[in-house]
C-alpha positions as CSV (number, residue, x, y, z in Angstrom):
1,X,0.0,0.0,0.0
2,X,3.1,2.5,0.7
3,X,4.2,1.5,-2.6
4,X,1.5,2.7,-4.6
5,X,0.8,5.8,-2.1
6,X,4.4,6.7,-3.3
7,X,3.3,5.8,-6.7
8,X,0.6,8.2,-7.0
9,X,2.3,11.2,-5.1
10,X,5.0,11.0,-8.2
11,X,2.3,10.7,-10.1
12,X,0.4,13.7,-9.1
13,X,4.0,15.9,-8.7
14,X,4.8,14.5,-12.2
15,X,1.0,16.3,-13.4
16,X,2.1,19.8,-11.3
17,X,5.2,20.0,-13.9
18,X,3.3,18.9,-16.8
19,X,0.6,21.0,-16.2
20,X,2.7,23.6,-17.5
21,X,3.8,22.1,-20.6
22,X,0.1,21.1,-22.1
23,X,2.3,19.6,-25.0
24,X,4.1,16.5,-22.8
25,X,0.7,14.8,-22.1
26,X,-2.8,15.6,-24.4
27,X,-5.0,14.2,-21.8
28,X,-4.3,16.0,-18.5
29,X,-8.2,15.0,-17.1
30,X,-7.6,12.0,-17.9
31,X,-4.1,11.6,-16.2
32,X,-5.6,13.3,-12.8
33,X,-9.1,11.7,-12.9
34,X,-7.2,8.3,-12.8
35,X,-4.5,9.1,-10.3
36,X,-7.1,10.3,-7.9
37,X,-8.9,7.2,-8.0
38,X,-5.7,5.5,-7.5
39,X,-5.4,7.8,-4.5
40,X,-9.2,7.3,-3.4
41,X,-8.6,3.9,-3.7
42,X,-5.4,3.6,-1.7
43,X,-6.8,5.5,1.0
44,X,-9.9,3.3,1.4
45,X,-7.2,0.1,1.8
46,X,-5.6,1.6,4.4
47,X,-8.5,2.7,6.4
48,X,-10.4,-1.0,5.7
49,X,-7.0,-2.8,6.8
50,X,-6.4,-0.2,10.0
51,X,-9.9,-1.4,10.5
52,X,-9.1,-5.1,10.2
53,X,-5.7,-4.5,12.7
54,X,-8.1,-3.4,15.3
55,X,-10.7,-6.3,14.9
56,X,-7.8,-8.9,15.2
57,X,-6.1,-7.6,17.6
58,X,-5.5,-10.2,20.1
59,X,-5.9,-9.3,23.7
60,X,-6.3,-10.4,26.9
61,X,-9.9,-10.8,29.1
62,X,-8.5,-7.4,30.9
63,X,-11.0,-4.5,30.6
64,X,-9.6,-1.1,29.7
65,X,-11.0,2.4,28.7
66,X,-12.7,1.7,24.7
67,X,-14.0,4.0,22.5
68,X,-17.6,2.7,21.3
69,X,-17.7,4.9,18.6
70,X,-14.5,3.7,17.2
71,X,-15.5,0.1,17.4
72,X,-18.9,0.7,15.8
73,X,-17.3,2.8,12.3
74,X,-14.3,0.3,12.6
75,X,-16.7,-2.8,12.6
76,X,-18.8,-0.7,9.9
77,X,-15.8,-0.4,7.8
78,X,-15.1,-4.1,8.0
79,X,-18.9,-4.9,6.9
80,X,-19.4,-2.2,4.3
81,X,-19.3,-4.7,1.3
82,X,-22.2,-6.6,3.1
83,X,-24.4,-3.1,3.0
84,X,-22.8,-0.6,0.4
85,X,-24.9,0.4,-2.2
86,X,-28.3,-1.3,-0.6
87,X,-28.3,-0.4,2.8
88,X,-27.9,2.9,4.6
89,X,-26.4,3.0,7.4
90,X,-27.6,6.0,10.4
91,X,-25.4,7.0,13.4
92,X,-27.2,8.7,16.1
93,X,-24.0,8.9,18.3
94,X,-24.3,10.7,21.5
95,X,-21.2,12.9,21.1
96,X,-18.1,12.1,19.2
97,X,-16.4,9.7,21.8
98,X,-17.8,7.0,24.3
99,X,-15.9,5.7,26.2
100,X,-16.8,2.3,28.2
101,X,-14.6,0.0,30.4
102,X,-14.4,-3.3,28.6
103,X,-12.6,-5.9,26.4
104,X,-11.9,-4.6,22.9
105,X,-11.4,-7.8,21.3
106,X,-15.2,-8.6,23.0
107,X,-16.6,-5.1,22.0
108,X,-15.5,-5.4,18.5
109,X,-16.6,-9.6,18.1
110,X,-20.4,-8.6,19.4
111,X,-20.8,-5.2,17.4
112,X,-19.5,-7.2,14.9
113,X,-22.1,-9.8,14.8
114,X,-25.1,-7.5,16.0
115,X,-24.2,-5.4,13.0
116,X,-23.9,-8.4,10.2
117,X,-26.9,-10.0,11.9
118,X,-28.9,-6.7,11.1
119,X,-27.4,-5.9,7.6
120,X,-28.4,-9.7,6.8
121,X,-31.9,-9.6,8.1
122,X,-32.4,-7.0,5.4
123,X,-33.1,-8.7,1.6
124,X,-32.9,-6.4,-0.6
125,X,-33.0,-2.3,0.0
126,X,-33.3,-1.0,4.3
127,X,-31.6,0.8,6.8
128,X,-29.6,0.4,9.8
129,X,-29.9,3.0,12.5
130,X,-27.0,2.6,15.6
131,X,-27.9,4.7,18.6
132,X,-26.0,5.1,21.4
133,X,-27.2,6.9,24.5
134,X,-25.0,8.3,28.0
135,X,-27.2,7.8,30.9
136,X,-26.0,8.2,34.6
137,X,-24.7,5.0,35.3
138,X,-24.3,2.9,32.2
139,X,-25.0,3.4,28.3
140,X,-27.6,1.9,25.7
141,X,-26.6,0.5,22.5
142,X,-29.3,0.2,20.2
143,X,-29.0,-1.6,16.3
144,X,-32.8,-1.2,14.5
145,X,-32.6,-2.9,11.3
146,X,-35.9,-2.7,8.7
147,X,-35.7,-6.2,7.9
148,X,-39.1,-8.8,8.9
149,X,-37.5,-9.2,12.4
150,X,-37.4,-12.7,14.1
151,X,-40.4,-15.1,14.1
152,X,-42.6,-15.5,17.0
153,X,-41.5,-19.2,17.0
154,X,-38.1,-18.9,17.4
155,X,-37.6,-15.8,20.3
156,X,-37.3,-17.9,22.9
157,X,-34.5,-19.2,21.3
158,X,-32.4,-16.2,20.2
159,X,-29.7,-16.8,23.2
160,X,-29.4,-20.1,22.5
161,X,-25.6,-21.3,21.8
162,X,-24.9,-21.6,18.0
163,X,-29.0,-21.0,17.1
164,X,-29.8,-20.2,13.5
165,X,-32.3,-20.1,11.4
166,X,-29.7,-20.2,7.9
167,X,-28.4,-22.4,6.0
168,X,-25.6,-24.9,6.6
169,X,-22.7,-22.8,6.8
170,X,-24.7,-18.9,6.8
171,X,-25.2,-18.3,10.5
């Protein structure tokens, strides 16, 4: 990824010069519309595998002062090519940071799986809506999906070890 981030900064100081000298290269557009979605393109790797560095980050049971909000957009980033182009996705933070004691590694496996669980209950089109509320002793997390929601018939079953209602190898 550095590589190719060096790449397109030669690039792009290559076009300054050039643009001076209109003769060297007949497509200038061209020549900046591509190096910026090179650019665009680089910058959406890094933030996917910063992202993905976080997720697997192995740590111990120990609690420790976590950033909710982080988790969420990191766990959000992760999932986007579950939900991109179908499903939109609505923060309702409460504030920019918040901060919880607890287990990253934890945080980031159950936001995880709350927010694939949601994005998948959704077929086609929907929306996801993440709240997250500061009260005086604790915090609410809440993930609304618009998908059909769980059958009647199989609530009392929802904390149930290894429950599903996919397919061999979905759930």
């Amino acid at each position: 990824v550095n590589f190719i981030h060096q790449g397109t900064v030669l690039l792009q100081t290559i076009t300054d010069k050039v643009e001076k000298d209109k003769r060297v290269v007949s497509d200038l557009q061209t020549f900046d519309f591509v190096v910026s979605n090179i650019e665009m393109g680089v910058n959406r790797l890094v933030q996917l595998i910063n992202s993905l560095r976080s997720f697997s980050r192995k740590g111990t049971l120990e609690k420790a002062k976590t950033d909710v909000h982080l988790i969420i957009n990191n766990c959000l980033t992760i999932l986007e090519h579950e939900y991109k182009h179908r499903i939109e996705i609505e923060r309702q933070f409460d504030g920019d940071t918040l901060f919880i004691l607890g287990n990253e590694s934890q945080l980031y496996q159950v936001f995880t799986n709350l927010i694939a669980n949601a994005i998948q209950a959704i077929e086609d089109e929907g929306r996801v809506v993440i709240i997250t509320k500061r009260l005086k002793k604790h915090i609410d997390i809440i993930i609304k999906d618009s998908g059909e929601g769980i059958a009647e018939v199989h609530i009392d079953k929802i904390f149930d070890p290894f429950f599903t209602t996919k397919e061999f190898g979905k759930g």
